[in-house]
GUBAFI-695572 format. One record per residue (C-alpha): x, y, z; residue number from 1; residue in one letter. Coordinates in nm, 2 decimals, always signed. Layout:
REM GUBAFI-695572
{{X, Y, Z}, NUM, A}
...
This chain:
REM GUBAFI-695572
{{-7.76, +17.21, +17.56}, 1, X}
{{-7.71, +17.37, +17.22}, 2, X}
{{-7.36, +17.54, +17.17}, 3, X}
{{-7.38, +17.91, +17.16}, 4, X}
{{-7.30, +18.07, +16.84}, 5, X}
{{-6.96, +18.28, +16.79}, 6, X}
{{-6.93, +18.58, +16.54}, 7, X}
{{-6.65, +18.72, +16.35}, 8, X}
{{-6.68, +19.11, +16.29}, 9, X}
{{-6.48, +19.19, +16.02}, 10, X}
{{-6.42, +19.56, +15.89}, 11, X}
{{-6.18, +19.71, +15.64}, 12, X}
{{-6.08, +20.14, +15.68}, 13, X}
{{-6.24, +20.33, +15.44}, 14, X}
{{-6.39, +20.13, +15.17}, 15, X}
{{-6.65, +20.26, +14.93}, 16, X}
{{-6.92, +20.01, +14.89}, 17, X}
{{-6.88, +20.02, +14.47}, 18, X}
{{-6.54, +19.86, +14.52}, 19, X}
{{-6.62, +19.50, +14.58}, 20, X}
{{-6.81, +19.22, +14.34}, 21, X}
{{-7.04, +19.18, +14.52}, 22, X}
{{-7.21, +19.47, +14.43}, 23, X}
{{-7.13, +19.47, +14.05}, 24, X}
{{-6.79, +19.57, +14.04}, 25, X}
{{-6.64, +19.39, +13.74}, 26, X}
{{-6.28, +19.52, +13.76}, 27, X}
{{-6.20, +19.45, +14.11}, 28, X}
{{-6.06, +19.08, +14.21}, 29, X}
{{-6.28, +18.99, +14.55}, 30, X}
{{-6.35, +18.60, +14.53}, 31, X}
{{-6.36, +18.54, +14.92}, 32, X}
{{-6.57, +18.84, +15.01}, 33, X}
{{-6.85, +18.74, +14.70}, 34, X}
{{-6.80, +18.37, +14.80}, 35, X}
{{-6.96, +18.50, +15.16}, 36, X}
{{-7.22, +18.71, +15.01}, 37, X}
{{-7.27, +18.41, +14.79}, 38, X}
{{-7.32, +18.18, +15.14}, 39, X}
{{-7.50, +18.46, +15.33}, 40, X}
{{-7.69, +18.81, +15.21}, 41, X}
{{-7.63, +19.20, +15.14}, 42, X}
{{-7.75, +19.49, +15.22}, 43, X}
{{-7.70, +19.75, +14.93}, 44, X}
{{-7.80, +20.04, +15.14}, 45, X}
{{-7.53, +20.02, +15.48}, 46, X}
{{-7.45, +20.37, +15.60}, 47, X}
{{-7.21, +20.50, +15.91}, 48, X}
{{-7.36, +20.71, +16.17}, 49, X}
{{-7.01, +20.95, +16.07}, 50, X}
{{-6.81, +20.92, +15.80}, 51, X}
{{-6.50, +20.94, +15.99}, 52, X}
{{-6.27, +20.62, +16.16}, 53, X}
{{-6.31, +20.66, +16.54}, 54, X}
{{-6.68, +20.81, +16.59}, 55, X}
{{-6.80, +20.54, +16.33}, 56, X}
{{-6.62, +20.28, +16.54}, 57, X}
{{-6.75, +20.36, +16.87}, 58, X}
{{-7.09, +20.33, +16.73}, 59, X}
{{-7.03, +19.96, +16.54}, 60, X}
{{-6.94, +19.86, +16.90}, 61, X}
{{-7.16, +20.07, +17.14}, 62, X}
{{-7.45, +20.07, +16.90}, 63, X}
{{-7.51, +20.41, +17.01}, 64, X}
{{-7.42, +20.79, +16.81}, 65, X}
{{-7.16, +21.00, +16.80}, 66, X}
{{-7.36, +21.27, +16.96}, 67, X}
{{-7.47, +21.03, +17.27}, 68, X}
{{-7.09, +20.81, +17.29}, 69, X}
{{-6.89, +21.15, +17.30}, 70, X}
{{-6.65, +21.04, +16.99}, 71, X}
{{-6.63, +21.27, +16.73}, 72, X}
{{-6.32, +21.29, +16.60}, 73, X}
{{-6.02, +21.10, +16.52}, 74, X}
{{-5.84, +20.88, +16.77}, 75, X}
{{-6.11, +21.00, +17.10}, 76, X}
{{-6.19, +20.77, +17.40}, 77, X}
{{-6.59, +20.69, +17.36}, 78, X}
{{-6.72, +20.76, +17.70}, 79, X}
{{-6.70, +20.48, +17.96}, 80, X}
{{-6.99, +20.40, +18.05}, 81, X}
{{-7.19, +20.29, +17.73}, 82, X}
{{-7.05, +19.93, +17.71}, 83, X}
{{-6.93, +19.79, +17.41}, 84, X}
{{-7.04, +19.43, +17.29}, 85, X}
{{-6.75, +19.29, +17.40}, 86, X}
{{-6.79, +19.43, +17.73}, 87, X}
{{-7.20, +19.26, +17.68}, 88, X}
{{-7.07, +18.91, +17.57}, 89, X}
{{-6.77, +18.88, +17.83}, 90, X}
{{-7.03, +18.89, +18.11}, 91, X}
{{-7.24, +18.62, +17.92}, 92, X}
{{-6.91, +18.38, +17.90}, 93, X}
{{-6.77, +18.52, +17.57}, 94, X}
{{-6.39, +18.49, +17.48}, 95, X}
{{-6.32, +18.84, +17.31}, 96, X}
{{-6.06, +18.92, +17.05}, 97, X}
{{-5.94, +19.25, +16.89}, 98, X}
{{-5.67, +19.24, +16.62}, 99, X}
{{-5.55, +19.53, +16.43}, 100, X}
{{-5.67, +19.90, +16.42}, 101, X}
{{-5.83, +20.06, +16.72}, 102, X}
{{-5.79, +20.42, +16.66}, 103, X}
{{-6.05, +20.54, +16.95}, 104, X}
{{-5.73, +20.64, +17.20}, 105, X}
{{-5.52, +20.41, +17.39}, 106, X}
{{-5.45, +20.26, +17.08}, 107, X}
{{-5.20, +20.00, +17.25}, 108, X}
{{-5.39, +19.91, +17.54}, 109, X}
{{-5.59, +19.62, +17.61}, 110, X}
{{-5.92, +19.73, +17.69}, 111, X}
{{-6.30, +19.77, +17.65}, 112, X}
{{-6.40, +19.39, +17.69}, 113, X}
{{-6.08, +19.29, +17.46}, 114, X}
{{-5.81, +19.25, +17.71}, 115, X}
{{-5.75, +18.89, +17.73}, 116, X}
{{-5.66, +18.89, +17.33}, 117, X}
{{-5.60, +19.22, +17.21}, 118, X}
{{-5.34, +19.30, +16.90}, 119, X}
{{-5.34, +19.60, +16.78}, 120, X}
{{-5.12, +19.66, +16.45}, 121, X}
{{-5.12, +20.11, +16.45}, 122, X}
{{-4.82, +20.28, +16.68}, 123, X}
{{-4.92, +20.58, +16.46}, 124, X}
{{-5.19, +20.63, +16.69}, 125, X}
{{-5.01, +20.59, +17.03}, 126, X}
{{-4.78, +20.85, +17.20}, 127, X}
{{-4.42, +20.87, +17.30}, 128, X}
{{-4.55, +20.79, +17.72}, 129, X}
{{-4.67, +20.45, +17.55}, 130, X}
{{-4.33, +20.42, +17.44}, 131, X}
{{-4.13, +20.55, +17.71}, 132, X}
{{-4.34, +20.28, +17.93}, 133, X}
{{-4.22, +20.00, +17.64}, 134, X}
{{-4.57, +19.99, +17.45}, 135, X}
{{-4.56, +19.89, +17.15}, 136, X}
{{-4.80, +19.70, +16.87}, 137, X}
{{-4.85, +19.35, +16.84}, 138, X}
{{-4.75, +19.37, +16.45}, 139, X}
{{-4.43, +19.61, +16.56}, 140, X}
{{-4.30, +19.31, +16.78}, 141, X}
{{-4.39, +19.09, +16.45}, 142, X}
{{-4.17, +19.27, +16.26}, 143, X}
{{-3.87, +19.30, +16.47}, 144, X}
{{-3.90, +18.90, +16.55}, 145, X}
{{-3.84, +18.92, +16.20}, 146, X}
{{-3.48, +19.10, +16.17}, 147, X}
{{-3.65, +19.45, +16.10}, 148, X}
{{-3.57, +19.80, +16.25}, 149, X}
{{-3.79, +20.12, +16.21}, 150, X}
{{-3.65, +20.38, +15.95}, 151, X}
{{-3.58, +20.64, +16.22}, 152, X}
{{-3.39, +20.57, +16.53}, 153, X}
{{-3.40, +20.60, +16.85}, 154, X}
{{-3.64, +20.44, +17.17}, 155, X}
{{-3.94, +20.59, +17.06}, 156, X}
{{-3.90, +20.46, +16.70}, 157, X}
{{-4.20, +20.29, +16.52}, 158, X}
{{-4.26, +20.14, +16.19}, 159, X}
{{-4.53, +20.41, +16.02}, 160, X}
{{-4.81, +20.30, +15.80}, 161, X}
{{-4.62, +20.42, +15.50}, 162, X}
{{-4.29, +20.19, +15.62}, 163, X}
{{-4.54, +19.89, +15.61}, 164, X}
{{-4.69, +19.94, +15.28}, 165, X}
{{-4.37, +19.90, +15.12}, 166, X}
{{-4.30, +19.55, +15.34}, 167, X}
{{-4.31, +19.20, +15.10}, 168, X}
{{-4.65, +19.04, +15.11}, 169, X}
{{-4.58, +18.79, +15.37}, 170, X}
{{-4.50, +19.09, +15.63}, 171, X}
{{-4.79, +19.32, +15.55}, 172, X}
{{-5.05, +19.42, +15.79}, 173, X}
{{-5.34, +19.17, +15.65}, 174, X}
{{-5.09, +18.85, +15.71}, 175, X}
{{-5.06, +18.97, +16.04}, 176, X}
{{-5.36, +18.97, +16.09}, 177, X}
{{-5.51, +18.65, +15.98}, 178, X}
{{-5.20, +18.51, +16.08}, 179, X}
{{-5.33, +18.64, +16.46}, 180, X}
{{-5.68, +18.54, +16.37}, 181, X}
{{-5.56, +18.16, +16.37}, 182, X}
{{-5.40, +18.15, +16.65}, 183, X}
{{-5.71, +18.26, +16.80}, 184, X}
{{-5.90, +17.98, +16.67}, 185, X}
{{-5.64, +17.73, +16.75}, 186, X}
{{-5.73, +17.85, +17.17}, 187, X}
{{-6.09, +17.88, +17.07}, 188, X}
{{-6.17, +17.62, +17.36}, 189, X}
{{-6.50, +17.52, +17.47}, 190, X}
{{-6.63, +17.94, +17.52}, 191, X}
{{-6.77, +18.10, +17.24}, 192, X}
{{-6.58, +18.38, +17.12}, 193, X}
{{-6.65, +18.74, +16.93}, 194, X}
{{-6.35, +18.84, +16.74}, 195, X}
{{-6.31, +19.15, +16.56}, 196, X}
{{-6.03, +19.18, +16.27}, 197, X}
{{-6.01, +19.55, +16.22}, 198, X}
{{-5.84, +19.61, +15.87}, 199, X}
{{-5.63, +19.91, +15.78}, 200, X}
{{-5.64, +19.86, +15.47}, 201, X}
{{-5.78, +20.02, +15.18}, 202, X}
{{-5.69, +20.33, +15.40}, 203, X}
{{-5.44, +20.58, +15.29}, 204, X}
{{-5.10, +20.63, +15.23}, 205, X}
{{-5.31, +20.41, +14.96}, 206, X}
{{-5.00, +20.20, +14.89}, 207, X}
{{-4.92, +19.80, +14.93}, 208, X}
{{-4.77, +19.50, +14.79}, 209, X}
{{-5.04, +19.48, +14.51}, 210, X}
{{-4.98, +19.81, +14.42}, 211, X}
{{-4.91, +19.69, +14.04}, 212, X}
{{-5.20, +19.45, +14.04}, 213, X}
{{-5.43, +19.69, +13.82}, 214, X}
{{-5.38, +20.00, +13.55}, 215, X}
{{-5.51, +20.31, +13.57}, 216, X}
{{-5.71, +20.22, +13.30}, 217, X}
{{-5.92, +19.92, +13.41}, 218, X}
{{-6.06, +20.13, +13.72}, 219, X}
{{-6.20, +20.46, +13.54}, 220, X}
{{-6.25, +20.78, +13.65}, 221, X}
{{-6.58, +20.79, +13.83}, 222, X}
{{-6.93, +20.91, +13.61}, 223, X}
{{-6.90, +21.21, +13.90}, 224, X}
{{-6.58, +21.34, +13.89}, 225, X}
{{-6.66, +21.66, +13.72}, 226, X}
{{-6.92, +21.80, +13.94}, 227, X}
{{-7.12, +22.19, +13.95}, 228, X}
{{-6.96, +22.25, +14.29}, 229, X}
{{-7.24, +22.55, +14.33}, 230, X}
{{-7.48, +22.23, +14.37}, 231, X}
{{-7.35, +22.19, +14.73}, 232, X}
{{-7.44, +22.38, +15.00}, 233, X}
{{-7.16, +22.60, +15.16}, 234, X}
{{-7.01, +22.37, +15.44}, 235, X}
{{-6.96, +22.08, +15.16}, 236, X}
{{-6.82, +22.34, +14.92}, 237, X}
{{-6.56, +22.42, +15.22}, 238, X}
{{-6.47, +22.08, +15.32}, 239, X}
{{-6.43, +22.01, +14.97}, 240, X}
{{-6.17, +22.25, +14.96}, 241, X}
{{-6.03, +22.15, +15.28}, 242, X}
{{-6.01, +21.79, +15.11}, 243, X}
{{-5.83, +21.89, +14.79}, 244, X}
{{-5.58, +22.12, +15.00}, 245, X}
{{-5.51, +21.80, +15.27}, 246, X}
{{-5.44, +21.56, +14.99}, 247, X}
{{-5.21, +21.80, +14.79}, 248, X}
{{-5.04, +21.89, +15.05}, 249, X}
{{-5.01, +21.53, +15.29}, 250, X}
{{-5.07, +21.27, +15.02}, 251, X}
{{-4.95, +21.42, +14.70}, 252, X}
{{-5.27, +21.36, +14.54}, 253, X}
{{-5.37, +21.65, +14.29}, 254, X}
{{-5.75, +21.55, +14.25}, 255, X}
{{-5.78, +21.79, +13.97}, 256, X}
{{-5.51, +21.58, +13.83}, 257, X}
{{-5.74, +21.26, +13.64}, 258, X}
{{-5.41, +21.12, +13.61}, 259, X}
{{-5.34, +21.13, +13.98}, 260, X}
{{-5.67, +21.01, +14.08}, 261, X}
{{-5.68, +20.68, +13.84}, 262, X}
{{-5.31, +20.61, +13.96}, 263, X}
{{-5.44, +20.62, +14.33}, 264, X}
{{-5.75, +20.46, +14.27}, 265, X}
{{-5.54, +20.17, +14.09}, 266, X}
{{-5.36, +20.10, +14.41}, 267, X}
{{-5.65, +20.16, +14.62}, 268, X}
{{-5.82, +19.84, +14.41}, 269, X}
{{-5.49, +19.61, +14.49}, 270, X}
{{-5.55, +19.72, +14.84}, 271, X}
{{-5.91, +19.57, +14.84}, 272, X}
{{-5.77, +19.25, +14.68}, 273, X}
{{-5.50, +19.27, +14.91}, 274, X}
{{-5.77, +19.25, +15.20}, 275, X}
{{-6.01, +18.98, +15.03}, 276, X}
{{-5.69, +18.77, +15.00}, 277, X}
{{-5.63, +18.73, +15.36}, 278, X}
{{-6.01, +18.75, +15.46}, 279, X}
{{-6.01, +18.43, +15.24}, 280, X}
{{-5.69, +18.26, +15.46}, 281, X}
{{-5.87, +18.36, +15.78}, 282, X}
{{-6.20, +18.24, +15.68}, 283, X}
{{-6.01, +17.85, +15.55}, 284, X}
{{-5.83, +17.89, +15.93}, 285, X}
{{-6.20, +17.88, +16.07}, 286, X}
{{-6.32, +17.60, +15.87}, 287, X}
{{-6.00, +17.40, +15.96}, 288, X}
{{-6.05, +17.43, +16.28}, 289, X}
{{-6.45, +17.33, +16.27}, 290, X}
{{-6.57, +17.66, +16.39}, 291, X}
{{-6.74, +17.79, +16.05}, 292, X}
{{-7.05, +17.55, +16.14}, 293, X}
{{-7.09, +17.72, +16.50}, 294, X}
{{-6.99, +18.16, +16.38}, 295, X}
{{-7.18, +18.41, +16.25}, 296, X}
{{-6.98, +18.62, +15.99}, 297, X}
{{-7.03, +18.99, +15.92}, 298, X}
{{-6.81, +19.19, +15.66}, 299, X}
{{-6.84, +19.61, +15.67}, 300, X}
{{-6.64, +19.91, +15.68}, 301, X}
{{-6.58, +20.19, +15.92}, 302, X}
{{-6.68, +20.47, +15.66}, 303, X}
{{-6.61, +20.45, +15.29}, 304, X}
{{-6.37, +20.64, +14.99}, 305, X}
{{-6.47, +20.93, +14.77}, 306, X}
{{-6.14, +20.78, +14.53}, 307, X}
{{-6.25, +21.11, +14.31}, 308, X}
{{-6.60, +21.15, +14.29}, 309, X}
{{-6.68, +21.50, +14.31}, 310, X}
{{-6.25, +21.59, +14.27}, 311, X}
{{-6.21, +21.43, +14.61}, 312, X}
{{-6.06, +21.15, +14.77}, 313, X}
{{-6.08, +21.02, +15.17}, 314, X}
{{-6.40, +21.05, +15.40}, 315, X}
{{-6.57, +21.35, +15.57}, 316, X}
{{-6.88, +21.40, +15.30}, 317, X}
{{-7.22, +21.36, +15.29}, 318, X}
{{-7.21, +21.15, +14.93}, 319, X}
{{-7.32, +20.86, +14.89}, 320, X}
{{-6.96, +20.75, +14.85}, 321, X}
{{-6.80, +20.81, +15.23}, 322, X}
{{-7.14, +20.69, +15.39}, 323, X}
{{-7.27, +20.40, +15.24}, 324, X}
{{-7.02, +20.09, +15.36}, 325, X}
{{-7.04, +19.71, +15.22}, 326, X}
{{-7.21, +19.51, +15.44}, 327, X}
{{-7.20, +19.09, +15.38}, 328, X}
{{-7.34, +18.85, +15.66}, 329, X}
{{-7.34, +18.48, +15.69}, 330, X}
{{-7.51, +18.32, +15.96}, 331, X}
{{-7.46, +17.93, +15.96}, 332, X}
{{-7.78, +17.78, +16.09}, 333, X}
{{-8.06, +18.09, +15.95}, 334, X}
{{-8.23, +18.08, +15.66}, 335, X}
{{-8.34, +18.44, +15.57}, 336, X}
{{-8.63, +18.58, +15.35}, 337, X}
{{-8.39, +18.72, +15.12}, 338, X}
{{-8.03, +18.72, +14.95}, 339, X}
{{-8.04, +19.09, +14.89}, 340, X}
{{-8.21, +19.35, +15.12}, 341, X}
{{-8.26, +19.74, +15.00}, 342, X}
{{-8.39, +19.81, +15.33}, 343, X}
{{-8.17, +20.12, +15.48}, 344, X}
{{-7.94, +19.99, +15.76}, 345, X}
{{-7.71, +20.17, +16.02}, 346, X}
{{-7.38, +20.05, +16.19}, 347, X}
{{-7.56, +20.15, +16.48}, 348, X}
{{-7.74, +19.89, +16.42}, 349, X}
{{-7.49, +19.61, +16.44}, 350, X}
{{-7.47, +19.57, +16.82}, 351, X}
{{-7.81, +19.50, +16.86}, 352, X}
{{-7.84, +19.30, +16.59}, 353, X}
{{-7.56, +19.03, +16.68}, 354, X}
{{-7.65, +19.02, +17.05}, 355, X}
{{-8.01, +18.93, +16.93}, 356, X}
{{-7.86, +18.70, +16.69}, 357, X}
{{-7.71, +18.48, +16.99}, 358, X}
{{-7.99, +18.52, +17.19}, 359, X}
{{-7.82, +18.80, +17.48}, 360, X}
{{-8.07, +19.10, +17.58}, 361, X}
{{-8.04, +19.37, +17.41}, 362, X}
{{-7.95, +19.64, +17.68}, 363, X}
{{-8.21, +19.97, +17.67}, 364, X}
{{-7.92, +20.24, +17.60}, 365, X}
{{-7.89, +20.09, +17.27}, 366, X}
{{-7.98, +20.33, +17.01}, 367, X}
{{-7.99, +20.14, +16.74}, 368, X}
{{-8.24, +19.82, +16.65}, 369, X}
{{-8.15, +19.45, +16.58}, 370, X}
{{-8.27, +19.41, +16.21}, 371, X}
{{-8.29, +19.01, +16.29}, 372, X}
{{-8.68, +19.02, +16.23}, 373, X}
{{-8.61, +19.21, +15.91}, 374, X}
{{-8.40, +18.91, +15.79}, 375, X}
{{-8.67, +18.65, +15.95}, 376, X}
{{-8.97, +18.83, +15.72}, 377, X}
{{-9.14, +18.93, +16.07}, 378, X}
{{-9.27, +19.27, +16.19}, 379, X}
{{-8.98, +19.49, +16.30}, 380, X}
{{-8.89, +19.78, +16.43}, 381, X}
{{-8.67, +19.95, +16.19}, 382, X}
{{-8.71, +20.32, +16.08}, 383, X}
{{-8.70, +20.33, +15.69}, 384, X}
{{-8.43, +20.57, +15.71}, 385, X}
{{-8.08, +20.63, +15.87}, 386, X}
{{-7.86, +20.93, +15.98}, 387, X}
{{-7.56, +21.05, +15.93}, 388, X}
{{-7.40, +21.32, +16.18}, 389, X}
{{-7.13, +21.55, +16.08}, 390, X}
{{-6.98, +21.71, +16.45}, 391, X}
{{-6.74, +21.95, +16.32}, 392, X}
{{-6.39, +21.83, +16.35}, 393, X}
{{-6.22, +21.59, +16.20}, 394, X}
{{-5.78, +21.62, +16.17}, 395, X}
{{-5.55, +21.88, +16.30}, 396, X}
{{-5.54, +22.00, +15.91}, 397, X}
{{-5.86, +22.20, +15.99}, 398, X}
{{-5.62, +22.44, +16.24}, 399, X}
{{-5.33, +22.47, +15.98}, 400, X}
{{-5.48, +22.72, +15.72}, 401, X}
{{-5.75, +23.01, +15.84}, 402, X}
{{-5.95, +22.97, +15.53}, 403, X}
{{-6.03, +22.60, +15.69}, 404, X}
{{-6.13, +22.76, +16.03}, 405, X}
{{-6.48, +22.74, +15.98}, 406, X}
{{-6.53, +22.37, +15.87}, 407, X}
{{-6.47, +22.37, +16.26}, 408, X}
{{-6.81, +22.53, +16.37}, 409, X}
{{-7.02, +22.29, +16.09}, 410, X}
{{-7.29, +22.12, +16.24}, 411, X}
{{-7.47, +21.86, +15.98}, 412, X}
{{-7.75, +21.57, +16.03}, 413, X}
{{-7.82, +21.35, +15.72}, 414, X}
{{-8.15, +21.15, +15.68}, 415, X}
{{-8.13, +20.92, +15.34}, 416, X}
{{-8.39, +20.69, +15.27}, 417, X}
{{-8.29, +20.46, +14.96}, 418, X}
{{-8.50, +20.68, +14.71}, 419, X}
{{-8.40, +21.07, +14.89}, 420, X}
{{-8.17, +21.18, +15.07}, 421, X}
{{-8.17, +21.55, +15.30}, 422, X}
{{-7.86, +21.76, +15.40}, 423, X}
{{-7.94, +21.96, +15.72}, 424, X}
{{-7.70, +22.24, +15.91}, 425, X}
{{-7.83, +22.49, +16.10}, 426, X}
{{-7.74, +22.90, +15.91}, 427, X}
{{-7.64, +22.73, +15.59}, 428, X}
{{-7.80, +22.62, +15.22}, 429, X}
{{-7.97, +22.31, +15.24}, 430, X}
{{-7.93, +21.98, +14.99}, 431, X}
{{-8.20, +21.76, +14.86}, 432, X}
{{-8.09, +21.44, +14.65}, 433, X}
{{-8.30, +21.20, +14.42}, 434, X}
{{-8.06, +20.92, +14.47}, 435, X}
{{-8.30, +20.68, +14.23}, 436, X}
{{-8.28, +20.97, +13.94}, 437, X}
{{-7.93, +21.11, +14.03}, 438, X}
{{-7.74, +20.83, +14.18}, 439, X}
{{-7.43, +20.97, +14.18}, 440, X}
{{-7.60, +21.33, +14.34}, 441, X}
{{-7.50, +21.57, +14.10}, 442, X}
{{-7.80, +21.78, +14.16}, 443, X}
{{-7.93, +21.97, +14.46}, 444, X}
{{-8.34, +21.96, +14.39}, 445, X}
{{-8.37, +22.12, +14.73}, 446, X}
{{-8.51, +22.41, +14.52}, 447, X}
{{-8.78, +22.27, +14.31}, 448, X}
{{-9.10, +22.31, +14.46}, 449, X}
{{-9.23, +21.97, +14.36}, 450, X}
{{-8.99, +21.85, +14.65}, 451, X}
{{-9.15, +22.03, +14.91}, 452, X}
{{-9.37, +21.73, +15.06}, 453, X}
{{-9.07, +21.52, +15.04}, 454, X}
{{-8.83, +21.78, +15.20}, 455, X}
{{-9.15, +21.81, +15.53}, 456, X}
{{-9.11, +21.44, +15.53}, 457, X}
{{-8.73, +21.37, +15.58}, 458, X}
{{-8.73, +21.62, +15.77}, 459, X}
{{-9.00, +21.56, +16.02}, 460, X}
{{-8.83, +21.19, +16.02}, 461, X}
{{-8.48, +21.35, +16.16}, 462, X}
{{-8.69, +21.54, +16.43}, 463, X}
{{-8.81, +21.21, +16.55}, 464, X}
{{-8.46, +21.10, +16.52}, 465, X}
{{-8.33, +21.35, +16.73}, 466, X}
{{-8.66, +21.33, +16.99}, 467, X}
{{-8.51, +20.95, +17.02}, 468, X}
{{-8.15, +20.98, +17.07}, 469, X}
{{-8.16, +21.31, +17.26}, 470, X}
{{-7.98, +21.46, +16.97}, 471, X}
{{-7.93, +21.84, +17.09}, 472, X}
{{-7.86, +21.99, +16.76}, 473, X}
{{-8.09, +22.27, +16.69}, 474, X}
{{-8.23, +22.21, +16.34}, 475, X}
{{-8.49, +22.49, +16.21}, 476, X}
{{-8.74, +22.39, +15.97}, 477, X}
{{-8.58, +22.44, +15.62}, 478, X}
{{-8.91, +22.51, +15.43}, 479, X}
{{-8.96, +22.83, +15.66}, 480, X}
């Protein structure tokens, strides 16, 4: 009997897809991550389902929405009963691994089909009960093995993400990790296993040990930086501001500052060279121990960076920036139709796709679709578009100024195609974007009447969307 493929799911934290060779990037130093899209393919046009950690996460492993898995902020539980794959391949014999960020609550928990190898690397995200009850990460016990104490004292104390940015190389978060990863492989056994190496990295505080690695000068200000902001319709205008006034204020980032911005987005590329580097060591820990032949790889992101396009840096917006996510696959035994697909994609998409891929049913609360025919050159089922949600919330910054208080009550859908892309919420302006003439969307054509057939086609696409996935957000017809 044929041995049943494994897969490696491997995702970094907020990584805009332009940062990575792979797609052009000339500056940045990835030679593992271009070596796999070298060996395997890439799609150029990968979106989220939200731009935001946790609700993107849940969907990458439910393969269902925000809207439908009840995660739509930061650090929420998705609900219980939509399974994860994990939860899938355990009952079809699957050894499943987690290691590092989980961010979707009970951060230090085993759970959700990952509890017989679980090692999460973020106390940020747990509470002081987890600690009182002696929880702590996998990578704090790491670090204390190692003669190291948390900054602040006391039984509750942790080592923050900004503590471990400033750790030597051999001690950060990403040689943890594939540190972890081998030691996973080296109990592989006879099962076949799904791993998932969740990277925190090139997430803020947007420092770590490569931090010197490139000038300010190499990277650029992006060709959007300067932007008309009275191109946007009122809720991006507002979380725009939002943005700006959370980065100040948190981060020390001025993003009217170019200075500020090409300093951050100079440690930001050491942070995705950082990453490449030990996605290299854990992809030579597979080889050596002769699993490569028999384990599909897939590289993405959770959401990506605006790293100043538009004045702004983090996630939250609609650009093509914070939604579109690298996406590299290598499957060992497939040949494919093509190297390079243009084909719109959705992380939603992912579950199915890998269950397909080692031949396990693809359960009927799945909302998205297995893009395996796609790859094969067969008929398939794919819509030729994908959408992005935007629920409302996002941080606790939102409550800390009343001028935010409305970025609260925003309710958005997003349908982008690779040529267009429409910007929906109900009571406020609409956006329309020629992504093929305006890449880097510095115009709202929303207004030109030539656009009109366009605008009745996205649109009538997301209300087919929303038929589908029982998506209750009212959304009146913006031509009317």
């Amino acid at each position: 009997m044929p041995r049943s493929l494994n897969i490696l799911l491997i995702f970094t934290d907020q990584h805009q897809q332009r940062i990575l060779g792979a797609y052009g990037n000339r500056v940045v130093q990835t030679p593992n991550l271009d070596a796999l899209a070298v060996d395997g393919i890439v799609f150029e046009n990968a979106v989220v389902s939200q731009p935001v950690c946790s609700p993107s996460r849940a969907s990458l492993l439910t393969g269902t929405y925000p809207h439908t898995h009840g995660c739509i902020k930061n650090n929420q539980p998705f609900a219980a009963s939509i399974p994860t794959a994990a939860e899938i391949l355990g009952r079809r014999g699957y050894r499943c691994g987690y290691i590092g960020k989980w961010h979707c609550g009970n951060e230090l928990a085993p759970q959700r089909g990952f509890e017989g190898f679980y090692r999460p690397t973020e106390d940020n995200h747990a509470g002081n009960a987890d600690r009182a009850n002696g929880l702590f990460s996998a990578y704090d016990r790491f670090l204390r093995t190692r003669g190291l104490s948390p900054s602040t004292p006391g039984p509750h104390a942790f080592f923050t993400q900004r503590e471990a940015t400033a750790l030597p190389e051999e001690l950060c978060k990403p040689a943890f990790m594939a540190q972890q990863a081998g030691e996973f492989f080296r109990s592989a056994g006879d099962s076949p296993f799904f791993l998932v190496m969740s990277f925190l990295e090139p997430h803020p505080p947007y420092f770590g040990p490569f931090d010197g690695m490139y000038t300010p000068a190499q990277v650029g200000l992006p060709p959007n930086y300067a932007v008309d902001e009275q191109e946007m319709a009122g809720w991006s205008r507002r979380h725009a501001a939002f943005r700006r006034f959370y980065y100040e204020k948190g981060h020390n980032i001025k993003t009217s500052d170019p200075q500020d911005v090409l300093a951050n987005a100079a440690r930001y590329y050491g942070l995705v060279t950082l990453v490449d580097k030990y996605v290299g060591k854990t992809l030579d820990s597979l080889r050596r121990h002769g699993l490569a032949d028999h384990t599909i790889v897939l590289f993405t992101s959770d959401h990506g960076d605006m790293l100043g396009s538009h004045q702004m840096v983090d996630k939250g917006m609609l650009f093509s920036e914070a939604i579109k996510v690298p996406f590299i696959l290598r499957h060992p035994q497939a040949a494919f139709v093509r190297k390079r697909f243009h084909e719109v994609i959705s992380n939603v998409d992912v579950a199915p796709t890998l269950l397909d891929m080692v031949g396990v049913p693809i359960p009927q609360r799945i909302q998205g679709r297995s893009f395996l025919p796609l790859l094969r050159g067969e008929s398939h089922s794919l819509p030729p578009f994908g959408v992005v949600e935007w629920n409302g919330v996002l941080q606790n910054m939102h409550g800390r100024d009343p001028i935010f208080a409305d970025v609260l009550n925003a309710h958005v859908r997003c349908v982008v195609t690779p040529c267009w892309k429409l910007i929906l919420s109900p009571g406020d302006r609409s956006e329309l974007h020629d992504l093929e003439a305006d890449p880097f969307e510095r115009r709202n054509v929303f207004d030109r009447p030539e656009n009109h057939a366009m605008i009745r086609r996205l649109y009538e696409s997301l209300r087919q969307w929303q038929e589908e996935t029982a998506d209750p957000l009212p959304l009146p017809d913006p031509l009317t």
